[in-house]
VMD Tcl script that draws the C-alpha trace (Angstrom):
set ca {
  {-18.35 81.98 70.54}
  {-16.27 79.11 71.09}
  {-15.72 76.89 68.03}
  {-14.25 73.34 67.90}
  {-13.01 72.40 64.33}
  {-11.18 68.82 63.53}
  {-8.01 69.81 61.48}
  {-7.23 67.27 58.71}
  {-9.97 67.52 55.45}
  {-11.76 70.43 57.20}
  {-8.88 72.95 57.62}
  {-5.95 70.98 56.32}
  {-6.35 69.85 52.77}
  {-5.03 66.27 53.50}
  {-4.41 64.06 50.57}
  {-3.16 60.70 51.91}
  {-5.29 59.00 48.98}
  {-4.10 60.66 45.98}
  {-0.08 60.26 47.41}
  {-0.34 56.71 48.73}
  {-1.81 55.49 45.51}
  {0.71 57.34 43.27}
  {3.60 55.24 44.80}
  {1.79 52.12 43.96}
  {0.86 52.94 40.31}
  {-2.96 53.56 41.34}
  {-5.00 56.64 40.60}
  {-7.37 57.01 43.70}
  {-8.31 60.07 44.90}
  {-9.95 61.27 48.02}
  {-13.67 61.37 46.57}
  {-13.49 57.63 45.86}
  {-13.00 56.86 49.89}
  {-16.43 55.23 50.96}
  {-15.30 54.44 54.29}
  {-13.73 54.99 57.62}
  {-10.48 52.71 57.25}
  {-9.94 52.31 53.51}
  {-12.16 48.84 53.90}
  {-12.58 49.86 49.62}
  {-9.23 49.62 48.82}
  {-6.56 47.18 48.73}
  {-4.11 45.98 52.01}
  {-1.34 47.10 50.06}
  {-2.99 51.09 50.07}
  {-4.38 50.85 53.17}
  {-0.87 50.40 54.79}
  {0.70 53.09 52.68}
  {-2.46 55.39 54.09}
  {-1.89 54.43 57.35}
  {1.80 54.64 57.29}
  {1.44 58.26 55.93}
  {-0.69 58.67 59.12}
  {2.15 58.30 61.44}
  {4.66 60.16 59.39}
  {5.58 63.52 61.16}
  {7.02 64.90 57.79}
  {4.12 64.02 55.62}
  {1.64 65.15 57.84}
  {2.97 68.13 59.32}
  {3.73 70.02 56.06}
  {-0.08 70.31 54.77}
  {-1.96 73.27 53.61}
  {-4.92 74.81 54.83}
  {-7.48 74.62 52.14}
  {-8.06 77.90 49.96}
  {-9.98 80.79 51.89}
  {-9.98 78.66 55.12}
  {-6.62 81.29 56.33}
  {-9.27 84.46 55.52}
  {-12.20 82.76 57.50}
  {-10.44 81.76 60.68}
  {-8.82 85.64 60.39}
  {-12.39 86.81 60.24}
  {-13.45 85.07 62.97}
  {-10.73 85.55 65.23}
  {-11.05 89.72 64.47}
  {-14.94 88.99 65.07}
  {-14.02 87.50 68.51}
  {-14.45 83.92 68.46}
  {-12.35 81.36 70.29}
  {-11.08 78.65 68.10}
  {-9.60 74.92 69.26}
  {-8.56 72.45 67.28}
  {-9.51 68.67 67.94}
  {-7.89 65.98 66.18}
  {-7.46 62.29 66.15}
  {-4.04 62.46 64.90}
  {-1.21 60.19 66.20}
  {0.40 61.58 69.28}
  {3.85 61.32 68.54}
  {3.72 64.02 65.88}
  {1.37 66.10 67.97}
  {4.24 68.34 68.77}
  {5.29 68.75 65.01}
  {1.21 69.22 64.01}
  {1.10 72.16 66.63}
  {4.11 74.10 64.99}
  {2.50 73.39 61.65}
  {-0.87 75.10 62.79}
  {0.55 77.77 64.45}
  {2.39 78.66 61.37}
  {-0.76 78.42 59.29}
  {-2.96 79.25 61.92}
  {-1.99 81.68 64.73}
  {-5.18 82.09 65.14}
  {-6.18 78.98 66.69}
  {-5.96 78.75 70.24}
  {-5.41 75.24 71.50}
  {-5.00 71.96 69.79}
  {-6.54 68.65 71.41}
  {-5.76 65.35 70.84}
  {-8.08 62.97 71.02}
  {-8.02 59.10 70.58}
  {-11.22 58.61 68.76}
  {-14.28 60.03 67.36}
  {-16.30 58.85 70.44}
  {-13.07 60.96 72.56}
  {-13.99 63.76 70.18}
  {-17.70 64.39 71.15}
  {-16.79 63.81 74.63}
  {-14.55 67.04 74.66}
  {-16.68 68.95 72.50}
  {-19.68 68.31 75.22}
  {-17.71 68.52 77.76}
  {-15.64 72.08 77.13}
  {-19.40 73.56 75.81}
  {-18.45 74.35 72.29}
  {-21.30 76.88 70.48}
  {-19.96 75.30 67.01}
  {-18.37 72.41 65.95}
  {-16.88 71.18 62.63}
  {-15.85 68.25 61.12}
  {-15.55 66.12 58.01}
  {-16.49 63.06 60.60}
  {-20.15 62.78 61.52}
  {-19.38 60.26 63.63}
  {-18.62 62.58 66.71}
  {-21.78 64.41 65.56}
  {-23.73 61.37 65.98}
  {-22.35 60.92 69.22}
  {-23.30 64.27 70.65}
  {-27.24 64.12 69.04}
  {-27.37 60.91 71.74}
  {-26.53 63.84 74.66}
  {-28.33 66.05 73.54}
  {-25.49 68.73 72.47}
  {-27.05 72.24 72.34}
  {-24.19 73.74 69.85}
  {-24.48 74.07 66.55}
  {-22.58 71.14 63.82}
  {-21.24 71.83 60.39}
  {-20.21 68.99 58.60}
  {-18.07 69.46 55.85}
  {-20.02 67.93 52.95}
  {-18.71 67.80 49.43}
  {-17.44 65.50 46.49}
  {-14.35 65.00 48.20}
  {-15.95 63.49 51.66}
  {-18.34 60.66 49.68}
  {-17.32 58.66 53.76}
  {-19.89 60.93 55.61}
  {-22.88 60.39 52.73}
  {-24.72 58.58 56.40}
  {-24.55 61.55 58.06}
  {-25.81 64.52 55.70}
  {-29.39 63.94 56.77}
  {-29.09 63.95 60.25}
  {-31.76 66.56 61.22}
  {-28.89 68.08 63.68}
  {-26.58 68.94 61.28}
  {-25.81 71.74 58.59}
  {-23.72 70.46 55.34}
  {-21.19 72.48 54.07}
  {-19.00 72.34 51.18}
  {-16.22 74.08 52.80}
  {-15.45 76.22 56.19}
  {-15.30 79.48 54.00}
  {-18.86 78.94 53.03}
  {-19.79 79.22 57.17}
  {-21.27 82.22 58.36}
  {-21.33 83.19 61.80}
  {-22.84 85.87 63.52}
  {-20.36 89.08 63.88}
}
mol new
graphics top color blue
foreach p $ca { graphics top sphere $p radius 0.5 }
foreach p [lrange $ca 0 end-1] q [lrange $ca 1 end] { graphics top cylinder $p $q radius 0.2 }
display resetview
């Protein structure tokens, strides 16, 4: 099977929240993130989060999340082809590749893409069996062209930003990629 997963908050345990508002004296954490661009917090966080975003040495020196090494091993030894799609700045793509294929040697290729609507586009476009994300946004987009692959979205306290998109018909929640099970 061929499997498209995004990187950062489904494989990469990203925590731009919790760091950006420990240097300004704030206690935020990731669960309290309603929305896509920080629209819940103040100017002052928002730029630390988005300057965090384009930092090659804060973003390139993440974790995968526990268990998620042991499930892409077991799907790699099963067979499975897995890609990486992100919407992660460009200029640290090269820095984000050596950081997943440290982590990761597993994953195949990594795509960069410049948007969630970019994101759907490849995974239609390529024919991915399985795709998974933290965004539903691309899922949304592919339920309009009628993708035929399955969609996990990665559901849990943590991701309160996708609440829209857990009762989308199309989609299977998940609190985490280790709780996925794919056929052997």
């Amino acid at each position: 099977m061929k499997i498209a997963i995004d990187l950062d908050n489904t494989l990469f345990n990203l925590r731009v929240v919790e760091d950006s508002s420990r240097v300004l004296g704030l206690n935020y954490t990731t669960s309290d993130v309603k929305s896509w661009g920080y629209r819940e917090f103040s100017e002052s966080l928002r730029k630390e989060i988005y300057r965090r975003f384009s930092d090659h040495i804060y973003m390139c020196c993440l974790k995968p999340f526990p268990n998620v090494k042991n499930k892409i091993v077991e799907w790699y030894n099963c067979g499975h082809d897995m890609d990486i799609i992100t919407c992660r700045n460009e200029h640290i793509a090269r820095d984000t590749v050596n950081m997943v294929h440290k982590e990761l040697p597993e994953i195949r290729n990594i795509y960069f893409a410049k948007d969630h609507k970019n994101k759907a586009e490849i995974v239609f476009n390529d024919e991915y069996d399985i795709y998974i994300d933290d965004d539903g946004r691309p899922m949304d987009e592919l339920t309009k062209v009628y993708y035929c692959g399955q969609m996990f979205l990665i559901s849990n306290d943590d991701t309160m930003y996708n609440e829209g998109y857990r009762n989308n018909f199309f989609i299977t929640c998940v609190k985490g990629i280790s709780s996925i099970c794919l056929p052997q």
